[in-house]
N, C-alpha and C positions, 0 to 999 in steps of 0.2 A: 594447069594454069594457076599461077599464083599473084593473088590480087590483096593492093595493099587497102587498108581502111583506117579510119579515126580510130574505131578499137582495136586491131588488130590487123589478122590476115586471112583469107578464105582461098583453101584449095579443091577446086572442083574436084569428083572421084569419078563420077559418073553423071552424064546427062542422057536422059530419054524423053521422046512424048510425054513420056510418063511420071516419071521421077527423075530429081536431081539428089546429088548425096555429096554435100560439102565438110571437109574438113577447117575449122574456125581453130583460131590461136588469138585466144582473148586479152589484152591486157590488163594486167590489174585493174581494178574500179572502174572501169570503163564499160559503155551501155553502145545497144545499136539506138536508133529512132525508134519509136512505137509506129508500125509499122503492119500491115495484113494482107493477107494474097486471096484474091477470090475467090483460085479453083485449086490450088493445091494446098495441101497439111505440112505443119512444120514436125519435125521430130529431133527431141534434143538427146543427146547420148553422152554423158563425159564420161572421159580417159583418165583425167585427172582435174584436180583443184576443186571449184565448187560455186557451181551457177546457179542464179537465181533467174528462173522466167517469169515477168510478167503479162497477164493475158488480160484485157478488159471484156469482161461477161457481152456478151449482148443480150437486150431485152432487159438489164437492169442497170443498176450505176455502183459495179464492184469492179477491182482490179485485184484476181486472185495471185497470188507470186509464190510459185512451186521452187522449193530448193534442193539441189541436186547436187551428188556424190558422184565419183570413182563407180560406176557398171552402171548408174540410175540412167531411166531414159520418162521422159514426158513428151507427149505432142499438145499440136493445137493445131482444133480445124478451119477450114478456111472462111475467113469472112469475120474474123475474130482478130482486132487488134493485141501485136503482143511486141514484145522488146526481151531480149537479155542480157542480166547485168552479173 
């Protein structure tokens, strides 16, 4: 299924109980919401171009912003707001 959005597109790969695994087609400059999931982990993986995650700490007042390459992957756990831009 392919679902359209402000920044792009998201196509589902697989859903379980357990895990979901979306494919994202970002447009230039463009960000999702800062946003956070309770019980599940995000995990970022690019194929190409070059994404910036931001994640706001909890327990302090930092928003760290991991930048990502072509094979790089980062997560973030649940209960941790984050966005990517």
């Amino acid at each position: 299924m392919l679902a359209g959005k402000v920044w792009g597109t998201t196509k589902l790969l697989l859903r379980t109980p357990f895990v979901e695994i979306h494919e994202l087609a970002i447009l230039s400059n463009s960000r999702c919401s800062m946003h956070l999931h309770n019980h599940k982990w995000n995990a970022f993986y690019v194929l190409e171009g070059v994404l910036h995650v931001e994640v706001e700490k909890k327990g302090y007042p930092l928003t760290d912003t991991t930048t990502l390459y072509p094979g790089q992957l980062c997560s973030v756990p649940p209960g941790e707001y984050h966005r990517f831009v």
